[in-house]
Every structure is written in C-alpha cells, then in structure tokens.
C-alpha positions in Angstrom: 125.3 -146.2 122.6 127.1 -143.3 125.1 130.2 -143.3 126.1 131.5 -146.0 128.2 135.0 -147.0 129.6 136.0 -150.6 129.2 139.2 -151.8 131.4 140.7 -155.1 130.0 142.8 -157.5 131.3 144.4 -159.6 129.3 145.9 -162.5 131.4 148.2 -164.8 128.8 151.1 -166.9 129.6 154.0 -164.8 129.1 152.7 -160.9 130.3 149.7 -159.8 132.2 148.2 -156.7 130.6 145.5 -154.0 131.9 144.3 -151.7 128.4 141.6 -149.3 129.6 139.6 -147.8 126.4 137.3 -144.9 126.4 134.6 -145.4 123.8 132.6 -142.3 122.7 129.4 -142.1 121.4 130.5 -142.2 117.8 132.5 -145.4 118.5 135.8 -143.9 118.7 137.9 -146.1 120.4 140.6 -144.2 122.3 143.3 -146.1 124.7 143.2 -144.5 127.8 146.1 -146.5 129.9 148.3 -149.2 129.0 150.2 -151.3 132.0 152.0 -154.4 131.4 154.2 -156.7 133.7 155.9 -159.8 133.0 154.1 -163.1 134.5 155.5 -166.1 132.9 152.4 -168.2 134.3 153.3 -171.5 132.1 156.2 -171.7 134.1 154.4 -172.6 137.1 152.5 -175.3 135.0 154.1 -178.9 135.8 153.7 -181.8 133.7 150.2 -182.7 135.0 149.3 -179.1 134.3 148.7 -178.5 137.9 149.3 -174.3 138.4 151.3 -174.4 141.9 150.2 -171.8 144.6 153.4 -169.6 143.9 152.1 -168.8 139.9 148.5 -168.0 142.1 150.0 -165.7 143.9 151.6 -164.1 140.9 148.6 -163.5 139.4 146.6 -162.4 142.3 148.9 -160.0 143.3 148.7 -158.5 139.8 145.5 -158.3 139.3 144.7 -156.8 142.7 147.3 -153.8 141.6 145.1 -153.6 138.2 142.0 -153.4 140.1 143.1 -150.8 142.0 143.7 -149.0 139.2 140.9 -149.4 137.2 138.8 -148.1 140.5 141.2 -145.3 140.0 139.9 -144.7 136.5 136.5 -145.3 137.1 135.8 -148.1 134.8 131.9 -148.9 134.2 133.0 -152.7 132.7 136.2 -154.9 133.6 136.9 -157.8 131.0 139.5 -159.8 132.9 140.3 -162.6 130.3 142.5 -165.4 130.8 144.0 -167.7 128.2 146.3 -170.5 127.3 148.1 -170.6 131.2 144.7 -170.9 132.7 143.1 -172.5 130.5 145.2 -175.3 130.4 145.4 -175.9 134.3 144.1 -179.0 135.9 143.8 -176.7 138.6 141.3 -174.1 137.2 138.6 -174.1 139.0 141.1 -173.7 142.3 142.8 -170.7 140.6 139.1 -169.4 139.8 138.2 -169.5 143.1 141.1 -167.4 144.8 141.6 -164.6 142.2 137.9 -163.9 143.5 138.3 -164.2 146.7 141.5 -162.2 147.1 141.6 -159.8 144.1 137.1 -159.2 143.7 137.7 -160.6 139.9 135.6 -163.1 138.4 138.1 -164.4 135.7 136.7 -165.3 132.1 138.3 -168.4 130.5 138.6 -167.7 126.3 138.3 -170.9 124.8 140.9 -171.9 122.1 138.6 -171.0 119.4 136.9 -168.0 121.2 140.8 -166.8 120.8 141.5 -167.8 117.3 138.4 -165.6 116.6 139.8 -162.6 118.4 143.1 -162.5 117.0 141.4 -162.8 113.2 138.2 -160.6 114.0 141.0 -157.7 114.6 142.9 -158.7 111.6 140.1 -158.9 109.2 138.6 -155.4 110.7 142.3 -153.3 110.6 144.0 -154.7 107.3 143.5 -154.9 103.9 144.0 -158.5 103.6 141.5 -160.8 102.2 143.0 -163.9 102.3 145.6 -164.7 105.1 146.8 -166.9 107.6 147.5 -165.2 111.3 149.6 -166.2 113.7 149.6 -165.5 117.3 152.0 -166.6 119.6 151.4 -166.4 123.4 153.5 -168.2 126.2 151.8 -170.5 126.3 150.1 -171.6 123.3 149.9 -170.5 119.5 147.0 -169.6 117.5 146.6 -170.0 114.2 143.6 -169.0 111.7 143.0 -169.5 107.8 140.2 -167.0 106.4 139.1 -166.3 102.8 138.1 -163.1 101.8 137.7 -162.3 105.5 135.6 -165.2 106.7 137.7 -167.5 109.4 138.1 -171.0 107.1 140.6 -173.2 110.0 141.5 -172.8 113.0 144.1 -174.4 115.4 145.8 -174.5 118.6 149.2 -175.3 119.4 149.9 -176.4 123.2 153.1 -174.4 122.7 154.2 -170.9 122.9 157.6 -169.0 123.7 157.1 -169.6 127.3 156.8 -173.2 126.9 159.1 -173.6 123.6 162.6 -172.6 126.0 161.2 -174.5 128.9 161.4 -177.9 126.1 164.4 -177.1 124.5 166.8 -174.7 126.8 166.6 -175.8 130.1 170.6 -175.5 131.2 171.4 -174.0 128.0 172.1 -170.9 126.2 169.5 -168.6 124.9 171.4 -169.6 121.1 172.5 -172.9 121.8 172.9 -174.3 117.9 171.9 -177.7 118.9 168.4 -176.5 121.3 167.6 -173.9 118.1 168.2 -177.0 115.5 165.4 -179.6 117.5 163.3 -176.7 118.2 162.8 -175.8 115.1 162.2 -179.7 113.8 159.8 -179.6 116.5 158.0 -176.9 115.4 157.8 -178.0 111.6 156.3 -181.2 113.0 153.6 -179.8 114.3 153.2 -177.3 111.3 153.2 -180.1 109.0 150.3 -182.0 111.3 147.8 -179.6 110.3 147.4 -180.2 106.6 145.3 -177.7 105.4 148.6 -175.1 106.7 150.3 -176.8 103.4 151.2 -174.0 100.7 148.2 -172.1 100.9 150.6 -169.3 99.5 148.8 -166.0 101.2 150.7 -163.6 103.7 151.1 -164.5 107.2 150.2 -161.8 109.5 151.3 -161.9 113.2 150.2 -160.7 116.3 151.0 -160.1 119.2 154.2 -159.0 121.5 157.3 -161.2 119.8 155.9 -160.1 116.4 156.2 -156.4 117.7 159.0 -157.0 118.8 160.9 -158.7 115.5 159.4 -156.0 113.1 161.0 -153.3 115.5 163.9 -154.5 115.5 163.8 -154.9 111.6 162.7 -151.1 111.1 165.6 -149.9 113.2 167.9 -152.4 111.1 167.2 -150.8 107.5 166.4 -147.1 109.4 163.2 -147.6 108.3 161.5 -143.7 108.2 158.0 -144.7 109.4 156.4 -145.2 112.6 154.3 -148.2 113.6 154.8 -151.4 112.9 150.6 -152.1 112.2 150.9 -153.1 108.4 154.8 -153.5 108.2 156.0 -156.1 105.6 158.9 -158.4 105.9 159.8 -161.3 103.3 161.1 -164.5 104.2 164.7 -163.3 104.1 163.7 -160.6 106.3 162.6 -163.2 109.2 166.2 -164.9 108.5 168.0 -161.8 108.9 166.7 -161.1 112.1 166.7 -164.9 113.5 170.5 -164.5 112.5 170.9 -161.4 114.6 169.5 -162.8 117.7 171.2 -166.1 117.4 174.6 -163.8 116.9 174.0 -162.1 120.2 174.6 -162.6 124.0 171.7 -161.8 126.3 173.2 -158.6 127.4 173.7 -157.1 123.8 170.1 -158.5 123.3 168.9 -156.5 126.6 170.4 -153.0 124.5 169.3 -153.8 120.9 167.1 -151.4 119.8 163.4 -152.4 119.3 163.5 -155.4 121.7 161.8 -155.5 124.8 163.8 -156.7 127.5 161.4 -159.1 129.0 161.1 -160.7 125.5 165.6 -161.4 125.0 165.3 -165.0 126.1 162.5 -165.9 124.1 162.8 -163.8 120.9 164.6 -166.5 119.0 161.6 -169.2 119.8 159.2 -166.9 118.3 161.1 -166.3 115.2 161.5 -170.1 114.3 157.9 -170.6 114.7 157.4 -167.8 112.2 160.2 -168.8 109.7 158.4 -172.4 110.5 155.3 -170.7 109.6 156.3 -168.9 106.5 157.9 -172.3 104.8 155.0 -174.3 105.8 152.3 -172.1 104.0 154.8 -171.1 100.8 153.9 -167.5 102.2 154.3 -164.6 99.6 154.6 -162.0 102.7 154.5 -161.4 106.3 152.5 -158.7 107.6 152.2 -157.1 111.1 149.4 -156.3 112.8 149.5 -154.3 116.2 145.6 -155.5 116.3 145.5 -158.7 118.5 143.2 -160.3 120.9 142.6 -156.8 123.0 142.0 -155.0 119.7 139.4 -158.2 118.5 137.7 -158.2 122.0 136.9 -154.5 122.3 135.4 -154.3 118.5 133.4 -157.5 119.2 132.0 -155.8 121.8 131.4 -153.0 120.5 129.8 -154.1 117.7 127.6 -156.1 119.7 126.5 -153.1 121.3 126.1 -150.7 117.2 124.4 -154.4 116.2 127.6 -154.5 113.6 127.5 -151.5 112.3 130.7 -149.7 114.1 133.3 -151.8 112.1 132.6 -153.6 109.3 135.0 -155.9 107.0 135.0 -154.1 103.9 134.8 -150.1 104.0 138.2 -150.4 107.0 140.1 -147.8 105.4 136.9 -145.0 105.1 136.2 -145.4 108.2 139.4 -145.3 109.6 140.4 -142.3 107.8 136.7 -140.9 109.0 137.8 -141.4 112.4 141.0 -139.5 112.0 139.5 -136.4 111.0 136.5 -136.4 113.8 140.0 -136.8 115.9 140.9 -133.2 114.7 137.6 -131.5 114.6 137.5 -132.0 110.9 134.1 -130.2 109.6 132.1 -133.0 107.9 130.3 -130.4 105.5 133.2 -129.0 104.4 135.3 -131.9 103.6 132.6 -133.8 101.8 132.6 -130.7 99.1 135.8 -129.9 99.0 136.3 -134.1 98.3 133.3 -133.4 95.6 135.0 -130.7 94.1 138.0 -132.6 93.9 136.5 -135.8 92.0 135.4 -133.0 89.7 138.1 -131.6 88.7 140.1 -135.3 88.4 137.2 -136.5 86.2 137.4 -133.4 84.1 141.4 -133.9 83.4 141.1 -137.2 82.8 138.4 -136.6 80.0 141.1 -133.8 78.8 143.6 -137.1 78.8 145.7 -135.5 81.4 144.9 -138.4 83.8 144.3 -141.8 83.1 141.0 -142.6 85.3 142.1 -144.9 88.3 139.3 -145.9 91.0 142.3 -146.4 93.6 144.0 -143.2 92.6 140.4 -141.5 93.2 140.2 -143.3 96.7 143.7 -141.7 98.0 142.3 -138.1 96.4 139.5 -138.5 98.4 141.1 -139.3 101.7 143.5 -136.3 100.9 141.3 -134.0 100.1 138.6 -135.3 103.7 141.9 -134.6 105.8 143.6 -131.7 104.2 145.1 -129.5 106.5 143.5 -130.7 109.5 147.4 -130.3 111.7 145.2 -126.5 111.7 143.3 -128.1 114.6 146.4 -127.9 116.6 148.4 -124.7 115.2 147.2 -122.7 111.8 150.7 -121.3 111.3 152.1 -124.6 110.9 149.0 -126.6 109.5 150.8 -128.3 106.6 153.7 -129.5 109.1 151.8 -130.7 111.4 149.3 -132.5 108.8 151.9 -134.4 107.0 153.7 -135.4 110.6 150.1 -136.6 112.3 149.0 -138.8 109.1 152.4 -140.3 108.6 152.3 -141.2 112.0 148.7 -142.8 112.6 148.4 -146.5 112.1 145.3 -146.2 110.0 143.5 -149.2 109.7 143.3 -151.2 106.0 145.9 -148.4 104.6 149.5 -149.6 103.7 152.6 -147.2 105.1 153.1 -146.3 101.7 149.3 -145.1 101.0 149.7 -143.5 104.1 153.1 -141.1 102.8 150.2 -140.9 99.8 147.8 -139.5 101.7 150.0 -137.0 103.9 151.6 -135.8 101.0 148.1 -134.8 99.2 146.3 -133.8 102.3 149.8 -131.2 103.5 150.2 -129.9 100.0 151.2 -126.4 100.5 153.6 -125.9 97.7 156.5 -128.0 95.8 159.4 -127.0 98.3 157.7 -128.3 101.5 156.0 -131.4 99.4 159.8 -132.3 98.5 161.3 -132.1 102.3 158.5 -134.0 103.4 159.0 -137.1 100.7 162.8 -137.2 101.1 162.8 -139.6 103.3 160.8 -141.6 101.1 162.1 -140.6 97.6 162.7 -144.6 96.6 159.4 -145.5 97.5 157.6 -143.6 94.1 158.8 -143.6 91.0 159.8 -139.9 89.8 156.5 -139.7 87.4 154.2 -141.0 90.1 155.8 -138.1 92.4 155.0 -135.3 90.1 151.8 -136.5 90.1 151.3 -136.3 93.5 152.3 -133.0 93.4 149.7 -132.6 90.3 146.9 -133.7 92.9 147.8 -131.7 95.8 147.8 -128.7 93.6 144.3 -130.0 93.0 143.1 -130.2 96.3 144.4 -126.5 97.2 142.3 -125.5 94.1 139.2 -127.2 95.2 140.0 -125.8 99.0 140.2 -122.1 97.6 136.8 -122.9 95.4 134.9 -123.4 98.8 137.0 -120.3 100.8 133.5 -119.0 102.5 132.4 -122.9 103.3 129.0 -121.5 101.9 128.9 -125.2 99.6 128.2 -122.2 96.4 130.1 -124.4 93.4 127.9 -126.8 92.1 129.7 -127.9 88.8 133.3 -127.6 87.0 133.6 -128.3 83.4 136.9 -127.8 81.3 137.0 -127.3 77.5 139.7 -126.2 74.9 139.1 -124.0 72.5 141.1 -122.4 70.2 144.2 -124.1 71.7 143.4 -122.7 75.1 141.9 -123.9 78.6 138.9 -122.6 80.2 137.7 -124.0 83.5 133.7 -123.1 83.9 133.2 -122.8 87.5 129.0 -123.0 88.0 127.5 -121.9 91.6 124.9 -120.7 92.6 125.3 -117.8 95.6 127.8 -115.3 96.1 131.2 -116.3 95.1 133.3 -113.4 95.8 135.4 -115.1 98.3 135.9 -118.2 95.9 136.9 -115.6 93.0 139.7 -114.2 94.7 140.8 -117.6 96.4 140.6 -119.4 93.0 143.0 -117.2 91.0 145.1 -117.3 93.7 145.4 -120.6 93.5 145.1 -121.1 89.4 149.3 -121.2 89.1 148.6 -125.1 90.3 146.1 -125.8 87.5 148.4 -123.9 85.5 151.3 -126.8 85.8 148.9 -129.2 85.6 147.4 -128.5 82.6 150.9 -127.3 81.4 149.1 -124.2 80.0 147.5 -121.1 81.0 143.6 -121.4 82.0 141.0 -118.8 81.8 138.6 -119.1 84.9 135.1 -118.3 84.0 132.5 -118.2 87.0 129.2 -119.2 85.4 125.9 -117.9 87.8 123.3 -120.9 87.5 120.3 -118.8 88.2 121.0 -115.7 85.6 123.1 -117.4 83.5 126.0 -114.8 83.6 129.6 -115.1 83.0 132.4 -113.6 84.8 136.0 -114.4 83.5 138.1 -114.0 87.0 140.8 -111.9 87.0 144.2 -111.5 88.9 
C-alpha cells in the first residue's frame, strides 16, 4: 500500500467531527487535523422521528465547511459516516438527498451493529484486554459489546444517549435536579437489566467516546494524576461516584470552568455518568478502563487492514507493534536496536542463571521494549537525549501498554545514571515498590552496558557468558570483528554491572575466529 490521506467525518448525535489521517506506507497512522463542532442532531428528532428541515440545515452547513477543508488538505478518500441521529430518521432518505445536493457528500449510514463493531474492533486492537464489555455513548444512542478473548460475543443498541437521556428527563429542569437524576437512572437500569446476558459478567468496562474523555479528565486533574492521556486510564466504581457527586454538586457555570470538562459536554455530563455507574453495577465490573480508541480509531484500522489483507494490526502482538511504531516515529535504526535488545536478553539470562534475577517472560518484554527505544529523544536533541526520551514515552498513548508499563519503559529506555533515573520517577515513587525500583535501575544499567557493547553499530558481539570463579565475576564477551570501540565503551560502562552484580567483574573479550583472550582494562 502507498501513502494515502483518509478525511473522516464522523456525523453522531451530539458533535459532528472531521479527523483527516495520513497513512504511510508502513501503516503509520498519523492524525493530520482534528475539527469538531457541536450539532445536537437528536434534538431535531420529534417523536415520529421525523428530522425537521432546521437539524438539515445544521448538518449541511457543517459538512459543506468540512468539505471545504478536506479540498484544502487534498484528501484522496472522504468517509462521511453518519450514525444513531440519521439513522434513526423516518426522514432519511430526504436528509440523504440534500446533504448531496447542497454539500457534494454522499452520506454512509453505519448500521447499529456495523457500530458496535467499530467501537470493539478499536478496543480489541489498542488495549490489553481480553475479555471486556465496552460502552459507547453517543447522543443519540448507546452501544454496547461483550467479547471474549477479543472475539465480539453480544451486541446491543440502546435508542438512548446523552442527547436524548436530558431531552426525557430535564426538560424545564436543572442540569442536577435530584428527582430527574433519581428516574433517570431507574430508567437506565431498566434497560440494562433487559439485556440479560449484561448480568454479572464480572470483566472491566471500557468506554469510549467524548463523555468518557471527558469524566476520566476530570478524575486525573481531581487526584493530580502525573500522566498524560487518558487511553488505558483505570477508575473503580467509587471512582465513577466521586465524580457523578461532583457534577451533581455543581452549577452549570462552575461546570463550564472545571478542569477537564468540555464545555459543550456540562449539561450532559451527569447523564453519561449514570449510564456508566448503571453499567458498572449491572455487569459486577472489577474495573473501568478508558479507551481514546472509538468508532474513528475502529473505522480507519478496518480499513486499513482491508487494504495490508489484516496484517497492519492484529489482536495479539498490540503492544510490539505499537512500541515498533514509536521508534520508526524517531528514526530509530532497526539493526541496531534488534542487537542491542539481543545483547540485552543475554546478559538478563546470564544473571538470572547467576540467581541474581528471577527469570520473568513479562519482565523480559518491558527490557526489550527499553532496550528497542533507548535514547531515541537523540532524534530530536543528542545533548538532551535521556530528557527528552523519558518525556516522549511517558507521554505516548501506546497501544496494549498500561500507564504504569509505560513509566517502566521510559525509565529503562532514558537510563543515564541513578540521579536523573530518581527525578524522573518522583512523580511516581508510590507506583513501585522500593525493591522493584532498584531493579529498574539494575536494568537500565544493563541496557547502557549492552548499548556501549555495540558502540561502532558493526553487530561484532556474538555471545556473553558469566562465570564465578574463585569468588570472582568474569563476563566473556565473544565477537567476531574488531572490537576496539566496544572495549573502551564497555569498561566505561562496567561500574553498572558492577552494582548489579554487587562485585567487581573482570571483562574478558574472547576473538571467535583465533580464539584469543583480552582481559579489558580501564
């Protein structure tokens, strides 16, 4: 596939969205523009469902000022797809008909389950979760998928969303009206409780979309939370009643300045919070998750994957590939990662023999990603490599990777030395306990070591043994080549296999071909 530029317009109930996406020839997905604007379409749904010709206008005026743009950004493909508002208009065909006519767009209608599929088919291909049940609440309608070990089980739609939950319940009223927020919220069990295979399925709950952005915002700034991103965020149960609490204890104006809510999204915050609280104590949840991945996300890597015949993203090797991505991101050199990871398992599997380690697969997954990315801020400034490594990895929402594995992996792919590894973890000191921390630091002492055993990127060290003998540590270093550059690099280096080992080490470079041995010397 070459590179291609996909604009997509995502017409739900509540907000009309343009997302335009460059895709490379690699399948790097990169989001090129991002325009939003408030719609409320449902609103101009009466009870026969019949869309009046002021909620057409609406929309055609809106998606003539996206077409525009997307002109503007030359887009080879425009996805305009419209759900729950449209979809559910008697009128349809009518609105069909004018939007191209008057804007040039021929609209694409998702059915129900066409958008249950979405919403999971980015879930399953950006998280870790196996089993969950997602949530995504629109204005109009709410979906909501069951899969199993990433296979989509149920599905249902709910002719509700936020849109049409405060048009039921708060017509006249306040926006926290005790009595509108009590029926609401029987309302919305009802309908829970209709679906029976929702009953105490007991897996996490992951939302999408804008209200769930929202709500895990507004959390993170409640606690100070020290991470950015809300893709993979966890709440608990008490979490969703803490912030249901704060809304309800709010006027619309202190709502319009709380930090982490959008203001299009005050009146109709606390609607989508019942439905997940709803949610949560209809499934017996044991977490809610966020996911930034919704029905854009799920359209573009359905298409995309229709075009690599599945191979771009798969279900189960997310977090590789994500991490993968990253460092093509920052001109990481392939070659040179892949040995200095190789090294790297090396050395691990050596200490763990020596019963310095105990052998971990997932502990040997995290070295690995440290070790593919390490140093790769250099891209943008060598002088501050490590700074800038640590900030850019604890700042990408990497897919399938949990915010803590994420402070995991900056740490070990930053290491420079124990000072800067400390100011970068304070903000995250209660998040490890203080023997997992010092070995992190073990392992990013590691990873300089195996960085410094490929200095002239020549791929020379083909083997690393350790042995004891005598009481003392030697490290057998075999390559084949000139290793002058690794020599001097390596006993630079050796203090962190020094603390490590809690012991001095003799470095011995052993010459495959001749069979010569050179102790390396300071």
């Amino acid at each position: 596939m070459s590179s291609e530029r996909i604009g997509l317009i995502d017409i739900g109930s509540n907000t009309i969205r343009l997302v335009i996406f460059d895709i490379d020839e690699n399948y790097n997905i990169r989001q090129l523009q991002n325009i939003k604007t408030p719609a409320r379409l449902s609103q101009y749904l009466n009870e026969e469902k019949w869309m009046d010709q002021a909620g057409i206008d609406v929309l055609v005026e809106i998606l003539q000022s996206f077409q525009q743009v997307a002109v503007y950004y030359q887009v080879a493909q425009l996805l305009p797809m419209a759900t729950a508002a449209i979809r559910q208009s008697s009128n349809r065909e009518e609105i069909i008909e004018q939007v191209a006519e008057k804007a040039g767009i021929d609209l694409m209608i998702v059915p129900e389950e066409k958008e249950a599929y979405y919403g999971s088919n980015a879930v399953t291909l950006t998280t870790q979760t196996k089993d969950s049940v997602t949530v995504d609440i629109g204005g109009g309608s709410t979906e909501v998928t069951y899969f199993e070990n990433k296979e989509i089980k149920q599905y249902h739609s709910f002719p509700f969303g936020v849109v049409t939950l405060k048009q039921m319940f708060f017509q006249g009223k306040e926006h926290n009206d005790e009595k509108a927020i009590k029926k609401m919220t029987s309302f919305v069990k009802e309908q829970f409780k209709s679906i029976k295979w929702l009953s105490k399925l007991r897996v996490p709950i992951t939302a999408i979309g804008g209200s769930a952005r929202s709500i895990a915002n507004v959390h993170q700034r409640q606690i100070d939370y020290p991470l950015a991103g809300v893709h993979g965020y966890q709440m608990s149960g008490s979490d969703l009643d803490l912030t249901l609490e704060l809304f309800k204890s709010l006027s619309i104006s202190e709502l319009e300045n709380l930090d982490g809510l959008s203001q299009d999204r005050t009146d109709i915050i606390i609607p989508a919070n019942v439905v997940f609280n709803a949610l949560f104590d209809e499934v017996k949840a044991s977490l809610f998750i966020f996911s930034n991945k919704g029905l854009r996300e799920g359209i573009i890597l359905d298409y995309v994957n229709e075009r690599a015949n599945g191979t771009a993203f798969t279900k189960h090797n997310i977090s590789t590939q994500s991490i993968y991505r990253l460092g093509l991101a920052y001109q990481t050199q392939n070659q040179v990662a892949d040995q200095r990871g190789n090294l790297v398992s090396m050395l691990y599997d050596e200490f763990c023999k020596a019963n310095l380690f105990e052998k971990d697969k997932y502990i040997a997954r995290l070295l690995q990603y440290g070790s593919y990315l390490y140093y790769l801020g250099e891209y943008i400034e060598s002088g501050a490599g490590s700074q800038h490594t640590f900030y850019i990895i604890s700042n990408s929402e990497l897919n399938a990777i949990t915010h803590k594995e994420r402070i995991i992996i900056a740490l070990l792919a930053s290491y420079k030395n124990r000072s800067l590894f400390n100011q970068y973890l304070e903000p995250f000191n209660d998040w490890f306990t203080v023997s997992f921390i010092d070995q992190l630091k073990a392992f990013g002492g590691m990873i300089k070591f195996a960085n410094a055993l490929d200095d002239s990127h020549m791929n020379v060290v083909k083997d690393i043994k350790l042995q004891k003998k005598n009481g003392a540590y030697e490290l057998l270093i075999y390559h084949k080549g000139s290793v002058i550059a690794e020599k001097y690099r390596a006993m630079r280096q050796k203090k962190h296999l020094a603390r490590v080992l809690k012991d001095d080490v003799v470095i011995t470079f052993v010459d495959m071909e001749s069979g010569e041995k050179e102790t390396a010397e300071q």
